[in-house]
N, C-alpha and C positions, 0 to 999 in steps of 0.2 A: 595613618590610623588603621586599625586592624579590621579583618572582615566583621562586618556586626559591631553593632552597639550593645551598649549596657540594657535594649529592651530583648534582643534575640538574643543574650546570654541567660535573662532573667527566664522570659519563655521559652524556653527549648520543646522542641516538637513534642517530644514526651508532656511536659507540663500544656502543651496547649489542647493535647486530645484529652488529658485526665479534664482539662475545666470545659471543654467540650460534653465531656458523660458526664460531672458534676450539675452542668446549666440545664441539660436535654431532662434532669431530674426535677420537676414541678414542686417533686415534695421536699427537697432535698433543699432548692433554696427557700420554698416559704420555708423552712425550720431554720436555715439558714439566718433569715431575715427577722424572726422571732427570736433566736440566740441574739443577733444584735441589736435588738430594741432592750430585749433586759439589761444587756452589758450598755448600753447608753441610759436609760434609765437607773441603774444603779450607780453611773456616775455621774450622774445630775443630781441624784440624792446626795451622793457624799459628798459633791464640790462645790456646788450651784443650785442648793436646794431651791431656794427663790422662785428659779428658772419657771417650776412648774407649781410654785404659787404654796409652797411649803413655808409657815413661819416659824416656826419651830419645829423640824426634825424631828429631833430628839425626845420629845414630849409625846404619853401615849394617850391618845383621847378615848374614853372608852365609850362615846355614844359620838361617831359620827351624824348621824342624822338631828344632833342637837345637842352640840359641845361647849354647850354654858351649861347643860343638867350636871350636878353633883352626879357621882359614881353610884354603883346602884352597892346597896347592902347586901353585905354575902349572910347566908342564914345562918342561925348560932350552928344548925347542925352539921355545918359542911365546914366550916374551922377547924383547925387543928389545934386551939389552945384551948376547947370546950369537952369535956370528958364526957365518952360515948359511956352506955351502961347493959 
């Protein structure tokens, strides 16, 4: 077998000090870790919406805080098939 494994060809000294300054940066992974909560939450919407207690997706509710109320009435003067003067 050759010197090194498939982990010291992956990490090569170069790639271990770039994730050395990448880790030493506080801000760099909390963004990091923030990038990966949306990319796992957006694929828990699109795959496994359930997961997090979604029953339909796809359906827009427009009064969370009480989404059995009918939709609220738009006013005649903000319509656009109501002619301004």
């Amino acid at each position: 077998m050759a010197k090194g494994g498939l982990t010291s060809r992956i990490l090569t000294p170069e790639r271990k000090l770039s994730l050395q300054v990448f880790f030493s940066n506080k801000l760099a992974v909390v963004g990091l870790i923030i990038v990966l909560a949306y990319v796992a939450d957006a694929l828990i919407v699109q795959f496994a919406p359930w997961l997090i207690g979604l029953k339909h997706p796809f359906e827009v509710i427009p009064d969370y805080s009480n989404p059995g109320a009918p939709a609220p009435l738009v006013e005649a003067s903000l319509r656009d098939d109501v002619p301004r003067h």
